[in-house]
C-alpha positions in Angstrom: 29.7 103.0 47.7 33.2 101.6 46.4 33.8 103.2 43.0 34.4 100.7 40.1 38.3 101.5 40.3 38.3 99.5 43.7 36.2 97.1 42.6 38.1 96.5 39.8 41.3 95.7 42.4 39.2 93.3 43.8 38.0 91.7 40.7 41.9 91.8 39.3 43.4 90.0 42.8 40.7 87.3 42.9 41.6 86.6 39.2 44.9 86.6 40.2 44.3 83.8 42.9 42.4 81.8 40.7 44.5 81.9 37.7 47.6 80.9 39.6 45.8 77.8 40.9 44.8 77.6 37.0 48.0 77.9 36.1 49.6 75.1 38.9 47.0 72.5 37.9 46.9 72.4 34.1 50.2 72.1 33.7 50.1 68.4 34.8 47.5 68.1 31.6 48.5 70.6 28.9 51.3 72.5 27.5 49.2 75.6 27.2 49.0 76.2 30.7 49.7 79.5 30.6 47.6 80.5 27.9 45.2 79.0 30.0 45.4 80.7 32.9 45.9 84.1 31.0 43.0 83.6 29.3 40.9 82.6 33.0 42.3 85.6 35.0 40.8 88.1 32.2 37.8 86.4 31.7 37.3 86.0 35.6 38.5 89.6 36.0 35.8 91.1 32.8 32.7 89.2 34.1 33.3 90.5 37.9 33.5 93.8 37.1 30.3 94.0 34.4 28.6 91.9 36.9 29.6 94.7 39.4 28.5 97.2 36.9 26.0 96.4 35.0 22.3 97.8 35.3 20.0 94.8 35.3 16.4 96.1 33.5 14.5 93.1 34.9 12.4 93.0 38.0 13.5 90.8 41.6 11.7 87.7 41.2 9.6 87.0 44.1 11.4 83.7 44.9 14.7 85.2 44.6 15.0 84.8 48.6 14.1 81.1 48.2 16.7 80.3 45.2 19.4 82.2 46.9 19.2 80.1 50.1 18.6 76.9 48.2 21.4 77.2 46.3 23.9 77.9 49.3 22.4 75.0 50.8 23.0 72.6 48.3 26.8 74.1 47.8 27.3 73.1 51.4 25.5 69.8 51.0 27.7 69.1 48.0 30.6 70.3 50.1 30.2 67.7 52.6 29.8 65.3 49.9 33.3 66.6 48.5 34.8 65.9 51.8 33.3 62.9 52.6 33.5 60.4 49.4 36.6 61.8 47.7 40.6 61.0 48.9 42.4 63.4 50.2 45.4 63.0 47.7 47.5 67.1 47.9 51.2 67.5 49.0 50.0 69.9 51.2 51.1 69.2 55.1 48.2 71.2 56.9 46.0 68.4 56.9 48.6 65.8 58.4 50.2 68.6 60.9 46.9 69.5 62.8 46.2 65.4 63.4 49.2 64.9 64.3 48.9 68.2 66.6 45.7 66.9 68.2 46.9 63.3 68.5 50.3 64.2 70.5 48.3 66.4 72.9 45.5 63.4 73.4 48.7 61.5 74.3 49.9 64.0 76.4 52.9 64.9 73.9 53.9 68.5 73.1 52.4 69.2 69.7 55.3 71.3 68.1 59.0 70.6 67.8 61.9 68.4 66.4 59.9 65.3 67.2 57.1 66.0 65.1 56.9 64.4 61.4 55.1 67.5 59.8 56.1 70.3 62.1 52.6 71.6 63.4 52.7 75.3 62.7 49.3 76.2 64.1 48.3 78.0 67.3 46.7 76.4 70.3 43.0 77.7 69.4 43.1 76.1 66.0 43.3 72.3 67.8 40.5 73.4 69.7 38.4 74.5 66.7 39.0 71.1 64.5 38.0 69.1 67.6 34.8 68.4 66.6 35.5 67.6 63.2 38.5 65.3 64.3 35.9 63.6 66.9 33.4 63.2 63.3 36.6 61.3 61.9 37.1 64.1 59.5 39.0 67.8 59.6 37.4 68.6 56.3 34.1 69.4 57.9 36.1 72.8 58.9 36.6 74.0 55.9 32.2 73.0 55.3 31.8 75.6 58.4 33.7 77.9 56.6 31.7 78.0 53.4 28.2 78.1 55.5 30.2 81.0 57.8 31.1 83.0 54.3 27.4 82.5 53.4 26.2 84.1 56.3 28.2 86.7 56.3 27.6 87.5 52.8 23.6 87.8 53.4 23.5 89.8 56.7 26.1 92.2 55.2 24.6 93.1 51.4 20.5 93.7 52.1 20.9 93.6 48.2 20.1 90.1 46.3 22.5 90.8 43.4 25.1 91.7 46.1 25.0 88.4 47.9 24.1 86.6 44.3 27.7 88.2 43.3 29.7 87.3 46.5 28.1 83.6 45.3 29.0 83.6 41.5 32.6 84.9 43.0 33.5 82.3 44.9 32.3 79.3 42.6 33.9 81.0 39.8 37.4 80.2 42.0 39.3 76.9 41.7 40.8 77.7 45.2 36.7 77.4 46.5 37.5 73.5 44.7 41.2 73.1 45.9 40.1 73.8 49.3 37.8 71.1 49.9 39.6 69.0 47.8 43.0 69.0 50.0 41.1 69.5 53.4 42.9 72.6 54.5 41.5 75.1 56.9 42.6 78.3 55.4 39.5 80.0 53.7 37.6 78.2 57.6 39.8 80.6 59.3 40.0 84.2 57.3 35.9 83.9 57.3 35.6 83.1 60.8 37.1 86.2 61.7 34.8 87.8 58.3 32.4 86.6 60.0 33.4 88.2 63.8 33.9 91.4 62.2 29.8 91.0 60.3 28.9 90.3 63.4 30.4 93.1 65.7 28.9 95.8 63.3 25.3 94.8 65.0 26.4 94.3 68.4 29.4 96.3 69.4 29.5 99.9 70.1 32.3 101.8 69.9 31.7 103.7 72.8 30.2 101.7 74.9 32.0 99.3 77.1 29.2 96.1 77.9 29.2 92.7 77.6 28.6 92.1 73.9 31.6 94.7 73.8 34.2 92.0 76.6 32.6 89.3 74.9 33.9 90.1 71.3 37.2 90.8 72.9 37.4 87.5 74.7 36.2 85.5 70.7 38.7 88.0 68.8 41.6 87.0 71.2 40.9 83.0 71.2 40.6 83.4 67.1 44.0 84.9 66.7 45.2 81.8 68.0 45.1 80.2 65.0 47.6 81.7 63.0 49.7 84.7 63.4 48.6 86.7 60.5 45.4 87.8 62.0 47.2 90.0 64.2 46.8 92.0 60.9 42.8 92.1 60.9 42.8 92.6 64.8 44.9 95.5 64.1 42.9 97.0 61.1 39.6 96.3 62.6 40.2 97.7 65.8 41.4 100.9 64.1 38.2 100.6 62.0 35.6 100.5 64.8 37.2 102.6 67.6 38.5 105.6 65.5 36.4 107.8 67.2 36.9 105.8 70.7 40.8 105.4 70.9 40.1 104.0 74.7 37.9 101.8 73.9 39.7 100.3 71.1 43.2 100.0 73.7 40.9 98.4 76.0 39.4 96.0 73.1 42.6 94.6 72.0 44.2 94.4 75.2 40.9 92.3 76.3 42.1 90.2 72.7 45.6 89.9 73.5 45.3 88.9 76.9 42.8 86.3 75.6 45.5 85.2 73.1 48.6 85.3 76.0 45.9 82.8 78.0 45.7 80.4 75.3 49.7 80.2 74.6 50.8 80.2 78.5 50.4 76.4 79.4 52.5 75.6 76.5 55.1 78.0 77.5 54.8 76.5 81.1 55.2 73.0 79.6 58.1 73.9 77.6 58.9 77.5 76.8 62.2 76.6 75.2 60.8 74.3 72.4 57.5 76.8 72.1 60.0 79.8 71.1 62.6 78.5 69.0 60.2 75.6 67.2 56.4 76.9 67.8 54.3 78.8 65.7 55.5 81.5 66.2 59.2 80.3 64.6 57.5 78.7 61.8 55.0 81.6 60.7 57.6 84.1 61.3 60.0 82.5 58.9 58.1 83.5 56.1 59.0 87.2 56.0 61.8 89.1 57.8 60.8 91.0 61.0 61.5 94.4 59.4 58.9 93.6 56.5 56.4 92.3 59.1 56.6 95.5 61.1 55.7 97.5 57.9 52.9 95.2 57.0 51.4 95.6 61.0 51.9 99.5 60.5 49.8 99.4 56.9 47.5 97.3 59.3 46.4 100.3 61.5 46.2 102.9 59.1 44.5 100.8 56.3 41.7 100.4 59.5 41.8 103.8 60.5 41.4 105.5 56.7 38.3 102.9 55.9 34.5 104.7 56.5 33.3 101.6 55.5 33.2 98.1 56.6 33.1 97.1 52.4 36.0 99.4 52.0 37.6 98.0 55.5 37.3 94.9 53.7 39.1 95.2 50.2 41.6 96.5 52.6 42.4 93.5 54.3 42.1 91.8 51.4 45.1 94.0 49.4 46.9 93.6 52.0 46.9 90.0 53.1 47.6 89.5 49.0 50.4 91.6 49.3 52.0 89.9 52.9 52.1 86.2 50.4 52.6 88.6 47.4 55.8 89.1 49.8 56.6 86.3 51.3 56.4 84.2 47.5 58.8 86.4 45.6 61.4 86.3 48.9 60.5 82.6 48.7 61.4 81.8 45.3 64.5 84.4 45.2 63.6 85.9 41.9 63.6 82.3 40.0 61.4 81.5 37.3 57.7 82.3 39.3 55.3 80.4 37.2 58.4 77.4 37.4 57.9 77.9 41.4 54.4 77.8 41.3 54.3 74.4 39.1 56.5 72.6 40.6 55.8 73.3 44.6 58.3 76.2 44.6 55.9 78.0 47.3 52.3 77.0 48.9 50.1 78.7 46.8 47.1 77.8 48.9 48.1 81.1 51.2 46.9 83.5 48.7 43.2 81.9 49.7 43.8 84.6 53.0 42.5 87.4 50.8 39.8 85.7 49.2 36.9 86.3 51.7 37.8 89.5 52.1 38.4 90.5 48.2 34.7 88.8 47.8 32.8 91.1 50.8 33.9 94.2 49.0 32.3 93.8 46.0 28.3 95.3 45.8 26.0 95.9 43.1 26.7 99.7 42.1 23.3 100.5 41.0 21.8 99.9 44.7 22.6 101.9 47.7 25.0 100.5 50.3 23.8 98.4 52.9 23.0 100.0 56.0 26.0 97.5 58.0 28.3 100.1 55.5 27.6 103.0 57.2 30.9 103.0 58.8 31.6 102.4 62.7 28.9 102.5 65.0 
């Protein structure tokens, strides 16, 4: 069971997320923005960790099962409505850049380069993903899946109601949960599909056994990291996680992946490898942090993976660490200017500290149950 010292980090980043966005938004209404903020990251940060901690005297109720589901369903029915009936009115360019990805390649165009009006950053896998929703005349339906994904994986890891009722309160306590739908972007849809892989692959994979559910994982992992680079990161630490004891297997598990990934990129590099190199994904995502810094942050990958026991503890993990790589990548971005100044006024994409947030949420469980029996470590 995580101690309330790592829960705590948890509670402390997620406040962090949220009071930034806080902090960004109520500055266009109030001059007490800050105090604003201040005053949500310690109250979001308190009420996490005496949620965490605190020894409920009252009984289950015996609809608890029934309430629980209910209310997850009508949070994803009222996302829908959210994406649905209100405008999509952010300066964020995510949105714009994967129609116009999926648009040029309908018209046989090359989706990334000097042509393009928003510079697509995204990786072949992705366009494939938000096909159905661009075929349902609207990408926010992604971000929907990614709620109901979240959801899932929050029940079939915690057995525990007042885990999963915590991993709930969590999220809707977040303005990023809001932002999210609000601007359409597919950020939180992608770090909790791969939560979700990673739920899943504690039932069905084992480490030393090579078998179809075992190629098949592989072959999803691999297509899933071509989305965006960072989950290179969470390939890494989960591999290092599940095949500790099975360092074969876990070579032959991520070459399946990367293979998968190399399969996905190739026709592009076919159809132009020149433009794909110096003006693809990889270009764009890279520019965010120098190579030497990225290195470090793959090496922290592996041994953050190989040090967890626990898939809870595999997951604050991750979630440090993806906080940390925009952590990074905002302070080298804003050159040691005025941060909150940066954060007002567009200085950096806040919206990337939403990576840690599925992860930061799966770590937390009620201390005064045992751990689920998914957190037994690797299988």
């Amino acid at each position: 069971m995580l101690s309330l010292k790592k829960s705590a980090v948890a509670a402390i980043l997620l406040a962090f997320v949220g009071g930034i966005f806080v902090l960004k938004f109520n500055a266009r209404v109030t001059e007490f923005h800050s105090l604003v903020a201040a005053s949500y990251f310690v109250g979001y940060a308190v009420l996490s960790i005496w949620l965490w901690s605190a020894e409920f005297k009252h009984p289950r109720l015996p609809n608890d099962r029934v309430l629980l589901f209910l209310t997850a369903a009508i949070l994803v029915v009222v996302a829908v409505i959210l994406v649905t009936l209100l405008p999509e009115g952010s300066r964020v360019g995510r949105l714009p850049a994967l129609y116009e990805s999926i648009e040029r390649l309908a018209n046989g165009q090359f989706p990334w380069g000097s042509s393009t009006q928003t510079r697509p950053s995204g990786f072949p896998f992705l366009f494939v993903l938000a096909l159905p929703s661009y075929y349902l005349g609207n990408l926010g339906f992604l971000e929907v899946l990614g709620v109901l994904l979240f959801f899932i994986s929050a029940i079939k890891l915690n057995r525990i109601y007042g885990s999963r009722w915590l991993c709930l309160i969590g999220l809707l306590a977040l303005p990023t949960f809001y932002y999210e739908l609000l601007v359409r972007s597919e950020l939180f849809f992608n770090m909790s599909v791969f939560v979700f892989l990673i739920v899943l692959s504690e039932r069905y994979i084992s480490a030393t056994k090579v078998n179809l559910s075992f190629v098949a994982f592989g072959l999803v992992f691999g297509l899933c990291l071509s989305t965006r680079l960072i989950t290179i990161l969470i390939l890494v630490a989960f591999a290092a996680y599940k095949f500790r004891c099975a360092i074969l297997q876990g070579l032959l598990f991520v070459s399946i992946s990367l293979l998968t990934f190399l399969l996905t990129i190739a026709p592009f590099l076919w159809w132009d490898a020149k433009t794909f190199v110096l003006q693809g994904p990889f270009s764009v995502q890279m520019a965010y942090l120098p190579a030497a810094v990225a290195f470090l942050f793959f090496v922290s990958a592996f041994l953050i993976g190989w040090k967890s026991l626990t898939l809870r503890t595999l997951f604050l993990s991750l979630g440090v660490l993806l906080f940390a790589v925009v952590l990074i990548s905002f302070v080298l971005a804003t050159g040691g200017s005025d941060y909150a100044s940066a954060v007002i006024h567009d200085g950096f994409d806040i919206s990337y500290f939403i990576f840690s947030v599925p992860f930061l949420l799966l770590s937390f469980e009620r201390a005064a149950v045992p751990e689920s029996s998914l957190d037994q470590g690797s299988s």
